[in-house]
C-alpha positions as a LaTeX table, in Angstrom:
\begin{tabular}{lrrr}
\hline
Residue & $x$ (\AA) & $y$ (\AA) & $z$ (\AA) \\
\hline
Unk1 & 16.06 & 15.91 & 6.71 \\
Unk2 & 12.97 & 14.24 & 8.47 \\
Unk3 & 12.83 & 13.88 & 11.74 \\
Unk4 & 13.44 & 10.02 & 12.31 \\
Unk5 & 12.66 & 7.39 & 14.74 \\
Unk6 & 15.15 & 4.48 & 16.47 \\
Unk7 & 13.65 & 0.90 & 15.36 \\
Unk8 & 14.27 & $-1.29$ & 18.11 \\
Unk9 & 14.72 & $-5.15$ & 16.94 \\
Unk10 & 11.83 & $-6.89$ & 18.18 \\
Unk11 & 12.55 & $-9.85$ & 21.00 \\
Unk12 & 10.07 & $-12.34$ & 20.78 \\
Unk13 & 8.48 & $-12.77$ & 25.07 \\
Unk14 & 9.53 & $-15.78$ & 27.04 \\
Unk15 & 6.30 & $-17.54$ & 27.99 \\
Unk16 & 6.41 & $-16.19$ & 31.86 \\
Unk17 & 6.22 & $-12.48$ & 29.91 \\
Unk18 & 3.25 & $-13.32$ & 28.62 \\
Unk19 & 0.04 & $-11.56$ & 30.02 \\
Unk20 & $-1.97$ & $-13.23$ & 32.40 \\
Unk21 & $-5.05$ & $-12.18$ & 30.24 \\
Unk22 & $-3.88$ & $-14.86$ & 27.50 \\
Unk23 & $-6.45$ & $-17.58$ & 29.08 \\
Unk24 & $-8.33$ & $-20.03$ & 26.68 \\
Unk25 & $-7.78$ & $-22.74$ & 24.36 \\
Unk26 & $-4.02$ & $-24.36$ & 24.39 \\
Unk27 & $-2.00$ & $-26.44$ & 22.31 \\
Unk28 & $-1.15$ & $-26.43$ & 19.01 \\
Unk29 & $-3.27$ & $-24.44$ & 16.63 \\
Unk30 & $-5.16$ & $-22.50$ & 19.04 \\
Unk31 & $-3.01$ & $-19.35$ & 19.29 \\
Unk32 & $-5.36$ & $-17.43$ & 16.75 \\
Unk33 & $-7.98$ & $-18.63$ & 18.29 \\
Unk34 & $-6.76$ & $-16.84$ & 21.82 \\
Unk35 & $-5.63$ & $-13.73$ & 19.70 \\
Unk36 & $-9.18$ & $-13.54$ & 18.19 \\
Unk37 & $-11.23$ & $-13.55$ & 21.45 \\
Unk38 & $-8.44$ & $-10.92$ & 23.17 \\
Unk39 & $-9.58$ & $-8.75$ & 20.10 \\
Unk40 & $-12.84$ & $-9.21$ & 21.11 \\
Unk41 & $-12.38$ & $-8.73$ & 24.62 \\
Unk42 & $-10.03$ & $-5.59$ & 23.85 \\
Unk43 & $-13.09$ & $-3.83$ & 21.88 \\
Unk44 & $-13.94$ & $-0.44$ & 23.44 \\
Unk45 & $-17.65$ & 0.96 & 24.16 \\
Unk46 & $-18.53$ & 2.70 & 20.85 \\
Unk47 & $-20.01$ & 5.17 & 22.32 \\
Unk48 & $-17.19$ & 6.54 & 24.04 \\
Unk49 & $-14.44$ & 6.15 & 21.21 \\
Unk50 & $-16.93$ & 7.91 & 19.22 \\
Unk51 & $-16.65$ & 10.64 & 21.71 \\
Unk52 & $-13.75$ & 10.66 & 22.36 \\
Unk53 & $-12.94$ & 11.01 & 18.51 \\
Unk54 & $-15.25$ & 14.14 & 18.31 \\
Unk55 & $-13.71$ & 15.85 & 20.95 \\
Unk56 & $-10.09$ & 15.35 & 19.25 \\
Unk57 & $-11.42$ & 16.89 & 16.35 \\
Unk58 & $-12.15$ & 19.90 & 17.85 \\
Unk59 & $-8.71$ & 20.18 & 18.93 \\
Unk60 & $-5.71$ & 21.58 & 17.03 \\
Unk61 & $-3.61$ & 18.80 & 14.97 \\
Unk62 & $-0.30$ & 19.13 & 17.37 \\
Unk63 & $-2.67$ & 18.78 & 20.67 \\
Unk64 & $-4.65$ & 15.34 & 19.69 \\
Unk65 & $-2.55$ & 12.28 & 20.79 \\
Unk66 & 0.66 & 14.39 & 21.49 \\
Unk67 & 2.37 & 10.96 & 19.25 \\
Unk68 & 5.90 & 11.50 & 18.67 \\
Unk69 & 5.25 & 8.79 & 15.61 \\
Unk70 & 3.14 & 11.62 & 13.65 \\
Unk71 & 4.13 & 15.03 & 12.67 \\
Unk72 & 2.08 & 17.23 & 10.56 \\
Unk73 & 4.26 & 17.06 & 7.30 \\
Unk74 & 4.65 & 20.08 & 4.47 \\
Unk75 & 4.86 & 18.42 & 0.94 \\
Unk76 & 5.34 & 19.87 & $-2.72$ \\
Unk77 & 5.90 & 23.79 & $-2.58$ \\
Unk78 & 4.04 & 24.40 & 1.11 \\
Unk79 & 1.27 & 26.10 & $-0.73$ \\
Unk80 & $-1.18$ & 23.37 & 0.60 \\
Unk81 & $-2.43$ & 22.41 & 4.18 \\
Unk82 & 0.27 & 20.41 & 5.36 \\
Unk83 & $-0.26$ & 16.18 & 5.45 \\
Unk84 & $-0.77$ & 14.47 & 9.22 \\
Unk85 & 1.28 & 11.64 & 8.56 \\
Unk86 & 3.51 & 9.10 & 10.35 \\
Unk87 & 7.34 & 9.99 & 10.68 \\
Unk88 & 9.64 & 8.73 & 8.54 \\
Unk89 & 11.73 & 5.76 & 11.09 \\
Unk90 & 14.67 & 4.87 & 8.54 \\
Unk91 & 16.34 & 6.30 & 5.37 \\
Unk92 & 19.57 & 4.13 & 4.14 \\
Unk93 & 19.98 & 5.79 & 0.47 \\
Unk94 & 23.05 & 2.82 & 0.57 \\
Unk95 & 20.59 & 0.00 & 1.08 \\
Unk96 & 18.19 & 1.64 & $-1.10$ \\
Unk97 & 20.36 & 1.64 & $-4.12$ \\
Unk98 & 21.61 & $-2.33$ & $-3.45$ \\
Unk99 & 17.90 & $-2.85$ & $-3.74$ \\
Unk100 & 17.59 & $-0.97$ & $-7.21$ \\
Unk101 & 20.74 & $-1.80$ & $-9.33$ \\
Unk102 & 19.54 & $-5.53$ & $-8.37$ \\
Unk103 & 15.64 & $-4.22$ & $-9.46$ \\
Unk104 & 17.01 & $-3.30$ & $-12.57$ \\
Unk105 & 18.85 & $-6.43$ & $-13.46$ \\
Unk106 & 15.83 & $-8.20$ & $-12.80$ \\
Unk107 & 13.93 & $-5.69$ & $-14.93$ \\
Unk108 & 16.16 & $-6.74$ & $-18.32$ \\
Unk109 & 15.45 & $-10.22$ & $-17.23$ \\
Unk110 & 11.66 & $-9.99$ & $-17.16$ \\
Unk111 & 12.12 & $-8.04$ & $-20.69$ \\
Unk112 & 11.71 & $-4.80$ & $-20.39$ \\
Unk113 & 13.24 & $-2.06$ & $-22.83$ \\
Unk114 & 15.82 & $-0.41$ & $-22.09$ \\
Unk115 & 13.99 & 3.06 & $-22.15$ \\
Unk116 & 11.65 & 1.10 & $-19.31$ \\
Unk117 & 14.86 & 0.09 & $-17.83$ \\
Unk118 & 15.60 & 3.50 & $-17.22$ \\
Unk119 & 12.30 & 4.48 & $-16.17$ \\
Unk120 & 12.92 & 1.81 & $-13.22$ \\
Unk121 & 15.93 & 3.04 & $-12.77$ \\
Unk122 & 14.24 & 6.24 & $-11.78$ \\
Unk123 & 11.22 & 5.24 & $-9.76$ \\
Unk124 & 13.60 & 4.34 & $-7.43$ \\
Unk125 & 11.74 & 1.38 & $-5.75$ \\
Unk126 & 14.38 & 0.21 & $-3.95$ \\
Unk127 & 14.22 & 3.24 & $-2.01$ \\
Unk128 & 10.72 & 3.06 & $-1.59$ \\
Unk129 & 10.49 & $-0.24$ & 0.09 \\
Unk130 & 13.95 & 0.69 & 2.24 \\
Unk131 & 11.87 & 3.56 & 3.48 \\
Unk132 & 8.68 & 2.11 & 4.22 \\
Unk133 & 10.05 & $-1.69$ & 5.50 \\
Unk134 & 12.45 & $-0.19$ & 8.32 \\
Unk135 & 12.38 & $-3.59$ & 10.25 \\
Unk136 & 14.28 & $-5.24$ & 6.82 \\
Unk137 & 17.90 & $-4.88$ & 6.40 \\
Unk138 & 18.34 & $-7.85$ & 3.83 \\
Unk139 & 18.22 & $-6.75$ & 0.69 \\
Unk140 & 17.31 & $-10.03$ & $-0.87$ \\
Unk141 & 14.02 & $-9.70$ & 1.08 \\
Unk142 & 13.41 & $-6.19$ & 0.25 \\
Unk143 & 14.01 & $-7.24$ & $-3.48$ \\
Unk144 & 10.77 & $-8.72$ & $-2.71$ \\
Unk145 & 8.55 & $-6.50$ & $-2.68$ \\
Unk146 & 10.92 & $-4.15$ & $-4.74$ \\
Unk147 & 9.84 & $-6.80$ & $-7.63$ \\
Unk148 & 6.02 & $-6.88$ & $-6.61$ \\
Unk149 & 5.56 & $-3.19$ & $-6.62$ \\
Unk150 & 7.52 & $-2.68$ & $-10.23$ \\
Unk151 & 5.32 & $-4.98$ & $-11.57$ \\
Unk152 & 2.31 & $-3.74$ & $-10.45$ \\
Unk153 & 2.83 & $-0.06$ & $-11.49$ \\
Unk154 & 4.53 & $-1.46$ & $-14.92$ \\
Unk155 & 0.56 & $-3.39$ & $-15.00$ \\
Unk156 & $-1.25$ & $-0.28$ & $-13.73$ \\
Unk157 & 0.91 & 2.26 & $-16.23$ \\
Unk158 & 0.97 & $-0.59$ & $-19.20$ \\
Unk159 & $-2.51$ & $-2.50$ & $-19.12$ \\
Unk160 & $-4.51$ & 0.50 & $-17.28$ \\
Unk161 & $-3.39$ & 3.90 & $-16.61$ \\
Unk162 & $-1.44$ & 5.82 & $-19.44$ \\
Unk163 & $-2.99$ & 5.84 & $-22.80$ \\
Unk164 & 0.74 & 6.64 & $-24.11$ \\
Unk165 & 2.11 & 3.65 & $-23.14$ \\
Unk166 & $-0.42$ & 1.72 & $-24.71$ \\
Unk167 & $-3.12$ & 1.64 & $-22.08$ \\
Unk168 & $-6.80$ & 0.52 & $-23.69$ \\
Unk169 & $-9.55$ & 0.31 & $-21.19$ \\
Unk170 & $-11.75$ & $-2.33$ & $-23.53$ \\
Unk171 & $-8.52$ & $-4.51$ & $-23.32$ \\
Unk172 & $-7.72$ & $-4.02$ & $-19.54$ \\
Unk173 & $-10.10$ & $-7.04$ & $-18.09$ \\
Unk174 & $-8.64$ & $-9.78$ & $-20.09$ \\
Unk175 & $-4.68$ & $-8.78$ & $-19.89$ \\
Unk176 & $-5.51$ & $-9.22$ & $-16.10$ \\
Unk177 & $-7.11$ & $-12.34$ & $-16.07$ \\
Unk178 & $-3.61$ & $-13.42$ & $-17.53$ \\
Unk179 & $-2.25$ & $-11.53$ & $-15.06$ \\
Unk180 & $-4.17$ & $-13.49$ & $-12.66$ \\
Unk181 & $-2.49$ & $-16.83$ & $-14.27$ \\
Unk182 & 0.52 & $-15.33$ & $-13.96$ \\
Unk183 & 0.79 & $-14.82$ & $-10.19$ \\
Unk184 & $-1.52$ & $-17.46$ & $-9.16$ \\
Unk185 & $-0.59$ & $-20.66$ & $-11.95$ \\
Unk186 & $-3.45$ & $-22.57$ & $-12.85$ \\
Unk187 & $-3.14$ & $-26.69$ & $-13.41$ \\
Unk188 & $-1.74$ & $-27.91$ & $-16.24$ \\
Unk189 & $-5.07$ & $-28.22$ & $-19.06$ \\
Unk190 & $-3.43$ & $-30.40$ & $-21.52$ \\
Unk191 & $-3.26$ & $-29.08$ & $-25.43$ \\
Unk192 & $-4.96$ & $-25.86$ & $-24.61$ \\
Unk193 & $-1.83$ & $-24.95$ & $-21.53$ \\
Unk194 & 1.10 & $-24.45$ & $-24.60$ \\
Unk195 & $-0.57$ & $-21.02$ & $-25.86$ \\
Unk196 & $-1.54$ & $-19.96$ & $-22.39$ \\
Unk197 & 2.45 & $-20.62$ & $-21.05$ \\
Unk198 & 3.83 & $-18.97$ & $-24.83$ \\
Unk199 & 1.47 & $-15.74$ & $-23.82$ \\
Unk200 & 2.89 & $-15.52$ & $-20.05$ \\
Unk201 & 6.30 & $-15.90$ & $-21.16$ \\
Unk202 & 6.29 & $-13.23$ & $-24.02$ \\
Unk203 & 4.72 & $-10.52$ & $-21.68$ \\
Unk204 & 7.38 & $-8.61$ & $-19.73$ \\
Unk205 & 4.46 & $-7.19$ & $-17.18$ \\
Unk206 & 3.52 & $-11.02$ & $-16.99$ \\
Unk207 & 7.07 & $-12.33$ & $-16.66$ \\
Unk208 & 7.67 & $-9.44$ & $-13.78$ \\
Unk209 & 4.83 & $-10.88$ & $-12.06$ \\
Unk210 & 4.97 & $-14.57$ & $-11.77$ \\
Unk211 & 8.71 & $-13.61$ & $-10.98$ \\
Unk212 & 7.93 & $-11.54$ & $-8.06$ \\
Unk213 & 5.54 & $-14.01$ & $-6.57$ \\
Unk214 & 8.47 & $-17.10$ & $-6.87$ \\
Unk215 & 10.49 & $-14.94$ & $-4.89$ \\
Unk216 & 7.87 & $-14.30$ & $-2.48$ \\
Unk217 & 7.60 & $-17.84$ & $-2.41$ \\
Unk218 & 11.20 & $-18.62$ & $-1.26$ \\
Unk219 & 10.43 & $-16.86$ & 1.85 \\
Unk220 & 6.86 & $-16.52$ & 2.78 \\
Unk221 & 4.32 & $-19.17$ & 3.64 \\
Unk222 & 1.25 & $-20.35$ & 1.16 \\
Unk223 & $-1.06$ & $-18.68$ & 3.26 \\
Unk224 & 0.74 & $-15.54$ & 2.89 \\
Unk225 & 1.60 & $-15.99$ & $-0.90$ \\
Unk226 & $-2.50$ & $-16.36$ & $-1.61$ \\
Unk227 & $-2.62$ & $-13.08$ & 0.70 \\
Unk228 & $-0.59$ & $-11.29$ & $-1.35$ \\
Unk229 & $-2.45$ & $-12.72$ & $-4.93$ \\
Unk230 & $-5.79$ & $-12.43$ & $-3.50$ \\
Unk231 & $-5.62$ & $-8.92$ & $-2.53$ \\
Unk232 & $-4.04$ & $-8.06$ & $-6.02$ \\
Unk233 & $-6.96$ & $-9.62$ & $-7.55$ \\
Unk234 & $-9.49$ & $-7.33$ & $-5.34$ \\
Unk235 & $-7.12$ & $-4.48$ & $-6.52$ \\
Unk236 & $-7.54$ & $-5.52$ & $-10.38$ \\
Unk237 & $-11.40$ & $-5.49$ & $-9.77$ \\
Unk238 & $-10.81$ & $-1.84$ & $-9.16$ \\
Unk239 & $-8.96$ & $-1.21$ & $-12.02$ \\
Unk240 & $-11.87$ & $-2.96$ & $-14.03$ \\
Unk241 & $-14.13$ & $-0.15$ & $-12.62$ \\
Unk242 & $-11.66$ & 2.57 & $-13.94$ \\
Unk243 & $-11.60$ & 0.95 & $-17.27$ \\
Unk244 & $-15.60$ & 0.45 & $-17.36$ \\
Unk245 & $-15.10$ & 4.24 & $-16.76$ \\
Unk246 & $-13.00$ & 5.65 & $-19.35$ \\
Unk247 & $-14.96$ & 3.47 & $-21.84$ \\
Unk248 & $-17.99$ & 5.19 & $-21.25$ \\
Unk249 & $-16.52$ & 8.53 & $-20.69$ \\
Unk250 & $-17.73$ & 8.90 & $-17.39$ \\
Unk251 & $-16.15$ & 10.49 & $-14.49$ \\
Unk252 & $-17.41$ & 8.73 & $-11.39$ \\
Unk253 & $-18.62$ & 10.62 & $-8.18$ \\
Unk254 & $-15.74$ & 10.53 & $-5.37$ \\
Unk255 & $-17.47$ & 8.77 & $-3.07$ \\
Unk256 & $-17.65$ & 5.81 & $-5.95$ \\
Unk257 & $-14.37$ & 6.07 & $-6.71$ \\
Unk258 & $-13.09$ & 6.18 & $-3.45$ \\
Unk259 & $-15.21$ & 2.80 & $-2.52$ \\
Unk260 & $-13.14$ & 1.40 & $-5.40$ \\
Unk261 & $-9.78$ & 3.30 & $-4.33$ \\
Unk262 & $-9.76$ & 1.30 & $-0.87$ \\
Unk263 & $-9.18$ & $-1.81$ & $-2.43$ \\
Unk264 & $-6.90$ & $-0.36$ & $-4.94$ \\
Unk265 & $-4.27$ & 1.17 & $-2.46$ \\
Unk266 & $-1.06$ & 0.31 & $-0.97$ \\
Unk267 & $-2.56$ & $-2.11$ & 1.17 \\
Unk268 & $-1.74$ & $-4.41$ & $-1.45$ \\
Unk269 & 1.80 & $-3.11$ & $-0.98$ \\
Unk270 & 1.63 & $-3.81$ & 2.86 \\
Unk271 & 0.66 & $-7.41$ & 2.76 \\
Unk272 & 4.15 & $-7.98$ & 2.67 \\
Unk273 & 4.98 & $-6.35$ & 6.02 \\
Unk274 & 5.48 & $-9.73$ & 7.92 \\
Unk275 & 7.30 & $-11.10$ & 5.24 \\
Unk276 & 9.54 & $-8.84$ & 4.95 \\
Unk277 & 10.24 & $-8.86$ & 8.89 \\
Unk278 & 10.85 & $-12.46$ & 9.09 \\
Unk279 & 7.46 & $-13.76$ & 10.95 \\
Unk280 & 4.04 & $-14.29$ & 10.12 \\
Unk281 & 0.73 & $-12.86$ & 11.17 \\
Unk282 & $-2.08$ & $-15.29$ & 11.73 \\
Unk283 & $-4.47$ & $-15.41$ & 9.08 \\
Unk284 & $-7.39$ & $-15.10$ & 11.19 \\
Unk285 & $-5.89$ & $-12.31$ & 13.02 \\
Unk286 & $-4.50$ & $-10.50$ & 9.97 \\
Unk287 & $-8.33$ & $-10.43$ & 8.92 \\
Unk288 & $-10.03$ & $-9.70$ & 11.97 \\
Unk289 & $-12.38$ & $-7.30$ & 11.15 \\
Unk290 & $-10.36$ & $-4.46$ & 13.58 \\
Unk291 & $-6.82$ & $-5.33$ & 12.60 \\
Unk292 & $-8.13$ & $-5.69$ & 8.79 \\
Unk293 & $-10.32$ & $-1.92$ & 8.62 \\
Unk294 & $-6.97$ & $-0.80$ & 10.52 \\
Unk295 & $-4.86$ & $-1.76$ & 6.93 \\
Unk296 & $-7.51$ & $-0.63$ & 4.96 \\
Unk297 & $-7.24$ & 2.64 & 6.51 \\
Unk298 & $-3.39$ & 2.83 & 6.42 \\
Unk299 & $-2.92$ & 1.48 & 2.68 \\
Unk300 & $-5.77$ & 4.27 & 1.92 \\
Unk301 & $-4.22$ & 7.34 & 3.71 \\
Unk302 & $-1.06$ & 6.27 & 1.36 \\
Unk303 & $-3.09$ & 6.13 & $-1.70$ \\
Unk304 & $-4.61$ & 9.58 & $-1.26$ \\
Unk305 & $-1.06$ & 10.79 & $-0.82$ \\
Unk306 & 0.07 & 9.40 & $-4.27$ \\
Unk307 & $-3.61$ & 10.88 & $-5.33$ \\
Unk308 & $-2.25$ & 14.30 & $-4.43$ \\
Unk309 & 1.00 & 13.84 & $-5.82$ \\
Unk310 & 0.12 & 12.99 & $-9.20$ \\
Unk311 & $-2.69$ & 15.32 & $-9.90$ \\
Unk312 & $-0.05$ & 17.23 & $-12.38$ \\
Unk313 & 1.02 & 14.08 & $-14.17$ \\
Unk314 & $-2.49$ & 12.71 & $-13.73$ \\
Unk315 & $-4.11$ & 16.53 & $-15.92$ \\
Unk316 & $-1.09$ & 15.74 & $-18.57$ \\
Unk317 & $-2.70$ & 12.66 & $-20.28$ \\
Unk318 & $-5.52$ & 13.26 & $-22.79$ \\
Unk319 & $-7.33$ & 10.72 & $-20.76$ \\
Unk320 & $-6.70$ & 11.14 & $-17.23$ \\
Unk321 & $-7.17$ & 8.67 & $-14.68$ \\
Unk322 & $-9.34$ & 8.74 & $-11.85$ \\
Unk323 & $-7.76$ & 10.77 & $-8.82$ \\
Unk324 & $-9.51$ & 11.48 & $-5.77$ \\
Unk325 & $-8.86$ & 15.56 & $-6.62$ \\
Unk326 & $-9.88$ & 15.74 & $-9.57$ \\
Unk327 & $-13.03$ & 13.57 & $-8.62$ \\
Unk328 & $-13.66$ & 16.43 & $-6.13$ \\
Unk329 & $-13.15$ & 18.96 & $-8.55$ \\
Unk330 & $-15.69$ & 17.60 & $-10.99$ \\
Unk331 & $-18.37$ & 16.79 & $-8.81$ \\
Unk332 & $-18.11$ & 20.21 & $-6.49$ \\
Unk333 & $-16.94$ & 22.49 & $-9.45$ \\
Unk334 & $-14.60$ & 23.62 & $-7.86$ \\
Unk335 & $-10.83$ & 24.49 & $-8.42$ \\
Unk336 & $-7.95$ & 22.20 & $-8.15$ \\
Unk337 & $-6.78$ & 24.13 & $-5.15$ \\
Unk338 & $-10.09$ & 23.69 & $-3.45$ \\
Unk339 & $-10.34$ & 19.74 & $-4.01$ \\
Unk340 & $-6.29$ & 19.53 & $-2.58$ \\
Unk341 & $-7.21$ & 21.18 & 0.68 \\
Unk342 & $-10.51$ & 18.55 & 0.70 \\
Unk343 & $-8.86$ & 15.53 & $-0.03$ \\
Unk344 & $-5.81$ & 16.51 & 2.37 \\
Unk345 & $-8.45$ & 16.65 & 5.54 \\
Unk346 & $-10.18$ & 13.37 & 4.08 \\
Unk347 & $-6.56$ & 11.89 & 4.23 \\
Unk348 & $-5.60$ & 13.65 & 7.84 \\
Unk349 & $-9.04$ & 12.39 & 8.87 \\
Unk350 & $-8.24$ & 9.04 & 7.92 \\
Unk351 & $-4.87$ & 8.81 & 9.54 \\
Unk352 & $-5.96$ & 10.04 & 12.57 \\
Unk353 & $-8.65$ & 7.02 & 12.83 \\
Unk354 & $-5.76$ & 4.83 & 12.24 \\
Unk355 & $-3.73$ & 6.18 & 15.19 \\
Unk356 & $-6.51$ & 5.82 & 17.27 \\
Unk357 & $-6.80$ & 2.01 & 15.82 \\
Unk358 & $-3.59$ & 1.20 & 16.83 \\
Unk359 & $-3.75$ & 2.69 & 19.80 \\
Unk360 & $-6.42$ & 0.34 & 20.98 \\
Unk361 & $-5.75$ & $-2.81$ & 19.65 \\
Unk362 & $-2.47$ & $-2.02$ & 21.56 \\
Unk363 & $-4.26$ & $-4.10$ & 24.36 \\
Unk364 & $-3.50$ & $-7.26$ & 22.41 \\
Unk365 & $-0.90$ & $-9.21$ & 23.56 \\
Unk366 & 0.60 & $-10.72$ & 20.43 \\
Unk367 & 4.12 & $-9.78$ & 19.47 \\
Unk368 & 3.23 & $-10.60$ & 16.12 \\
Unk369 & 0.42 & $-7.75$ & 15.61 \\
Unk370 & 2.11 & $-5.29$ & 17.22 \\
Unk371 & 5.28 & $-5.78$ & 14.98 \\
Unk372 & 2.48 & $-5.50$ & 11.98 \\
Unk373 & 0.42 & $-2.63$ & 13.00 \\
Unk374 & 4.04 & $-0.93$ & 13.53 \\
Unk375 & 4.65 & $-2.00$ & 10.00 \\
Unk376 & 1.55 & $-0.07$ & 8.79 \\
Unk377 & 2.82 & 2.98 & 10.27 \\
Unk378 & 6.11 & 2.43 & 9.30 \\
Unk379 & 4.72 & 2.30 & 5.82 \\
Unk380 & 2.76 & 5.43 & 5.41 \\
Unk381 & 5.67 & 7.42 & 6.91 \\
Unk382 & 8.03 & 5.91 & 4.50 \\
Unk383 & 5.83 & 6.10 & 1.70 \\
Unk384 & 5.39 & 9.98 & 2.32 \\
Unk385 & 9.01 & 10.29 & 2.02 \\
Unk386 & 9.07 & 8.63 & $-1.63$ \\
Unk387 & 6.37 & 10.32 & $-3.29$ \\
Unk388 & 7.85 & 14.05 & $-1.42$ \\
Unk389 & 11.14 & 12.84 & $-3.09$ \\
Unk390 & 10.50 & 11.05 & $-6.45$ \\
Unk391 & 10.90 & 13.26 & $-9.53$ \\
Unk392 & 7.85 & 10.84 & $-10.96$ \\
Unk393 & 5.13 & 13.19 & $-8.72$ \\
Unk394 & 7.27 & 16.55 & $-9.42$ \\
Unk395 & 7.69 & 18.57 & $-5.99$ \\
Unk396 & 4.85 & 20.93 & $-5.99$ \\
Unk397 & 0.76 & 20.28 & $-6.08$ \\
Unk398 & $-0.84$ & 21.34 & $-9.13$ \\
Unk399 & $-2.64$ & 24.63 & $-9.51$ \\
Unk400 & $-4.92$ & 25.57 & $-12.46$ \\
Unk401 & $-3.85$ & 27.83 & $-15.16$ \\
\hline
\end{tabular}
């Protein structure tokens, strides 16, 4: 079993616990605004964080920080460099399976098949979002994003990824732009709305998705609903790119794909980290350059790890998608083996930025981004523990034959 952290329930500060350093504008509206300029206040000298982050990487892995949050983590068959990842804080298999028998239900709802239905059955995402949202205990809410992350991977598996399932990259950019109605309904456009409504309703990926975001409405604000669609919509731009890819049969350098990969990650996922825990971040503090490069970061280092996990599933279609190993593979010639231990350090690197991230926007005194920066932790520990776990990825990296 991972080793496991206590979650303490967050208790909101009278206004006498309240930092002195909270001076500015008052009254209502003007809490961002105070939040914003103690995140510019709380900015370090570059200089020395950039020293200070070359001297940690000189250092062994289990001397830097000393954080009892991170561990340096052995996945598949412990044949690779291990992953520098965030601890797991909560596993409730109970919860998780609540979450998924009502996933599934909702799955014959939206449509799907009852071979998909069994598919869903075995992603598990109930567990997934029990493991990486340890500040939820409601199901209902967890159902949430549950719903949200089915229906993306049924989009990404259906519309982009797996040729067997039907995937065709010439057809990818205009199922999402109806994916796009879907989550984000346009106004009504008289005579011409009928076939655009018949087409969402007779599309189980499009169903799943305008279903997920009404029950992300019942509990999160508009500003965070158009959070959660807008950053889908960067994420489909990505997929676009893969598409544009496998159309020309061309295999992208991995510094290309990767600039694509960071807005195709779970940070999509971990917009719903607030929801989920019952409060809301700011807008204007959610993207704050800091706080926003700090989710970036986090929702990458979690992508990489499902890019390392699905390298074997990934070689197994006769048009593989773009992975961040086999990217390094092509471009350095070099074995599969070779590119793993690469795109682990890229990943450790990348976490370890993050840590240091959180660590200084620590000086900000808002309850509300420390709960969410906790959150993105929480998530790529959690996360970890589903792909190490999930027969979809298969327990071992993949080695060439």
């Amino acid at each position: 079993m991972p080793d496991t952290l206590p979650i303490p329930r967050p208790v909101l500060p009278s206004d006498a616990a309240v930092p002195a350093v909270l001076t500015g504008p008052s009254g209502l509206g003007t809490s961002a605004a105070r939040i914003a300029a103690q995140l510019n206040e709380a900015r370090v000298n570059e200089a020395g964080v950039n020293e200070a982050r070359a001297d940690q990487s000189t250092q062994p892995p289990s001397e830097v920080g000393g954080d009892p949050a991170y561990a340096e983590r052995p996945w598949g068959d412990g044949s690779a460099p291990p992953l520098y990842c965030p601890i797991t804080e909560r596993t409730d298999d109970s919860l998780g399976v609540v979450v998924d028998e009502r996933l599934v239900a909702w799955g014959e709802e939206c449509g799907f098949e009852e071979d998909e239905l069994d598919q869903l059955r075995a992603a598990r995402f109930g567990q997934l979002v029990t493991l990486a949202h340890p500040d939820c205990d409601d199901p209902d809410r967890l159902l949430i994003s549950a719903k949200l992350n089915a229906a993306w991977w049924a989009a990404d598996d259906l519309y982009a990824d797996d040729t067997a399932l039907g995937a065709v990259p010439a057809e990818l950019p205009p199922r999402l732009s109806l994916a796009m109605a879907a989550m984000d309904p346009v106004p009504p456009m008289g005579e011409f709305t009928r076939e655009l409504d018949e087409t969402l309703a007779n599309d189980r990926v499009l169903v799943a998705l305008r279903s997920g975001v009404d029950h992300l409405s019942r509990y999160g604000t508009p500003a965070q609903v158009q959070r959660v669609c807008y950053s889908t919509f960067a994420m489909f731009v990505s997929w676009t790119a893969y598409a544009a890819w496998k159309h020309a049969d061309k295999s992208p350098p991995a510094w290309e794909y990767l600039a694509a990969r960071q807005h195709d990650s779970f940070y999509t996922s971990m917009t719903l980290i607030d929801v989920l825990g019952g409060y809301e971040l700011d807008a204007n503090v959610f993207y704050e350059p800091r706080v926003r490069s700090a989710a970036i970061q986090a929702g990458t280092a979690a992508v990489l790890v499902n890019d390392l996990h699905s390298v074997t599933k990934d070689l197994a279609d006769e048009n593989p998608p773009c992975n961040m190993v086999l990217q390094i593979a092509a471009d350095r010639g070099c074995s599969i083996e070779e590119a793993t231990e690469i795109t682990v350090g890229l990943h450790n690197d990348v976490v370890r930025d993050f840590q240091a991230a959180h660590r200084d926007l620590q000086a900000v005194p808002s309850v509300e981004l420390q709960r969410f920066l906790r959150g993105l932790r929480s998530w790529m520990g959690g996360s970890f523990e589903w792909h190490s776990t999930n027969p979809r990825y298969g327990s071992r990296p993949a080695t060439e034959e």
